[in-house]
C-alpha positions, 0 to 999 in steps of 0.5 A: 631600651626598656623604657622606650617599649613602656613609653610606646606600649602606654596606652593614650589617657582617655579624653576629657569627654565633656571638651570633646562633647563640646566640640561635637556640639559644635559639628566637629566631626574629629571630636565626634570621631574620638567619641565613637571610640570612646563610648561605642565599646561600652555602648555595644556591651550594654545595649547587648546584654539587653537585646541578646541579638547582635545584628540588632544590638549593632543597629541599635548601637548606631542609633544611639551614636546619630542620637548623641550626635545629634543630640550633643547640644542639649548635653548639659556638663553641668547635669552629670558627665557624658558617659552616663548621659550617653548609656542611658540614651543607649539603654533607653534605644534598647528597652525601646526596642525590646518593646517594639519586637514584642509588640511587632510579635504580639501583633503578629501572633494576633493576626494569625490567631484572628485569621484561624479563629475568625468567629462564626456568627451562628445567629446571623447565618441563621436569620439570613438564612431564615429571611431566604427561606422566607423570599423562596415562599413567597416567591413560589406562592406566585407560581401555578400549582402545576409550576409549584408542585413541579419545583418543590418535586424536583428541588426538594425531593430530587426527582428527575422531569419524568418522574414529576411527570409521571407523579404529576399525572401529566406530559413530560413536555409540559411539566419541563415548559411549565418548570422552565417558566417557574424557574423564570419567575423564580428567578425574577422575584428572587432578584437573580441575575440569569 
């Protein structure tokens, strides 16, 4: 009775892995089926140890088992057995992956780095900044002295119509007709849509 048990519990031998690739190299699905048990163990341990995530190590695990299928025609027997064939496949699938995730990672990083730190070009702002300056003069050069002195009074220094008209020595009604127009060719030599 005893024997019985030992027969049942032996395990079953390990298949001849280089018969079984070549029926996988010939599309049989049964022979890749025997395969996958044979080599997803050692497969899953190894890409494991490499990516320390287990969601990725099992996606990476997959990719490696549709690569070796896919790939069972280029297996050469005569170049070395399969289970060393099939792990470096999986260690190359997960040092592939291991770059890509921090590559994906420096990417990211960059681009928060690039979006906080976006380098201010004082000099340009400054020339731009000059050339407006310039357009201005030479804009309210076009403008009468009443016009011109009216603007400078009440956009540089701030005051209200009443008192450029009282600075000015002139009317209220004038100095705002004489500011409304100066506003109007100001904004016809500066280009400015109304």
């Amino acid at each position: 009775m005893s024997s019985v048990v030992f027969l049942r519990g032996r395990p079953e031998p390990p298949p001849d892995l280089k018969a079984v690739m070549e029926r996988v190299s010939r599309g049989d699905h049964q022979a890749f089926a025997r395969l996958y048990d044979a080599v997803a163990g050692p497969v899953f341990g190894l890409v494991r140890r490499v990516l320390r995530d287990e969601a990725q190590s099992e996606e990476v695990m997959q990719d490696v088992m549709l690569q070796v299928w896919r790939g069972a025609a280029q297996y050469d027997p005569a170049r070395g057995d399969v289970m060393p064939w099939v792990m470096t496949i999986a260690h190359r699938r997960a040092v592939d992956r291991v770059r890509y995730c921090r590559a994906s990672a420096d990417r990211d990083r960059a681009a928060v780095a690039g979006a906080q730190d976006t380098p201010f070009d004082d000099v340009a702002e400054r020339a731009e900044t000059n050339l407006d300056h310039q357009q201005v003069r030479h804009c309210l050069r076009g403008l009468t002295d009443l016009q011109r002195e009216s603007v400078l009074l009440a956009y540089y220094q701030g005051l209200s119509y009443r008192e450029v008209a009282e600075r000015l020595h002139a009317p209220l009604g004038t100095v705002k007709t004489r500011m409304r127009d100066a506003l109007i060719r100001l904004r016809d030599c500066l280009g400015v849509g109304s």
